[in-house]
C-alpha positions as MATLAB code, in Angstrom:
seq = 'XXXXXXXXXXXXXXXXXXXXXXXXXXXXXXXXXXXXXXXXXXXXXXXXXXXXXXX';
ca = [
     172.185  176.771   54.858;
     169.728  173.942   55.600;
     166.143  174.202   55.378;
     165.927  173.849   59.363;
     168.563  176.412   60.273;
     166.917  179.066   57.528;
     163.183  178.093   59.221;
     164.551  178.705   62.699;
     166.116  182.034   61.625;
     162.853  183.539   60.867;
     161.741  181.781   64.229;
     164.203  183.774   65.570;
     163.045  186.608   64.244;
     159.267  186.632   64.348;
     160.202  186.529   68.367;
     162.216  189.518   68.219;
     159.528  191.392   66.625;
     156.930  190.079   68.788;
     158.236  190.605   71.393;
     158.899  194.447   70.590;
     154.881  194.532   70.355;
     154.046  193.914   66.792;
     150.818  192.244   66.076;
     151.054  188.626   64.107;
     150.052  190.892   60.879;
     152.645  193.207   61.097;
     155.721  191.100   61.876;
     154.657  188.926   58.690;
     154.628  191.792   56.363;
     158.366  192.877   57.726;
     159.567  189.327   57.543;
     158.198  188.872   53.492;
     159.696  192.168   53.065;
     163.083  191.398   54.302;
     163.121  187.913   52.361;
     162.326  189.689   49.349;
     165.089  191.772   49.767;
     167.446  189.224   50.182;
     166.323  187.212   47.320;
     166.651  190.423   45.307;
     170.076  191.319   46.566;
     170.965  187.012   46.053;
     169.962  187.510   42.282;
     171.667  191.051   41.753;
     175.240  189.898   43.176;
     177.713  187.295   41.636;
     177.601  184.823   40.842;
     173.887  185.074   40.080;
     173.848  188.170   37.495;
     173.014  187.433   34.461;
     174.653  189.876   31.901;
     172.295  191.190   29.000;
     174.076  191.356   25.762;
     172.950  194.498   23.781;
     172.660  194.442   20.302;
];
């Protein structure tokens, strides 16, 4: 995904949530939330796990 097609995403988004009446504050706290998440779930899926070897 290009940098331009990711920033218009959350565009896209931020007008969704606008428009369903959240306030500039709020709609940034759901959007870091969500890209958290998917930078969590990016890093806990293949083929981005890292296995831990235990001794």
């Amino acid at each position: 995904m290009t940098p331009a097609a990711i920033v218009s995403k959350l565009w896209n988004f931020c007008n969704v949530l606008r428009d369903d009446g959240m306030s500039y504050g709020d709609y940034v706290e759901q959007l870091t939330y969500l890209l958290f998440l998917k930078m969590d779930d990016e890093r806990t899926t293949p083929p981005h796990v890292s296995t831990l070897r235990s001794h």
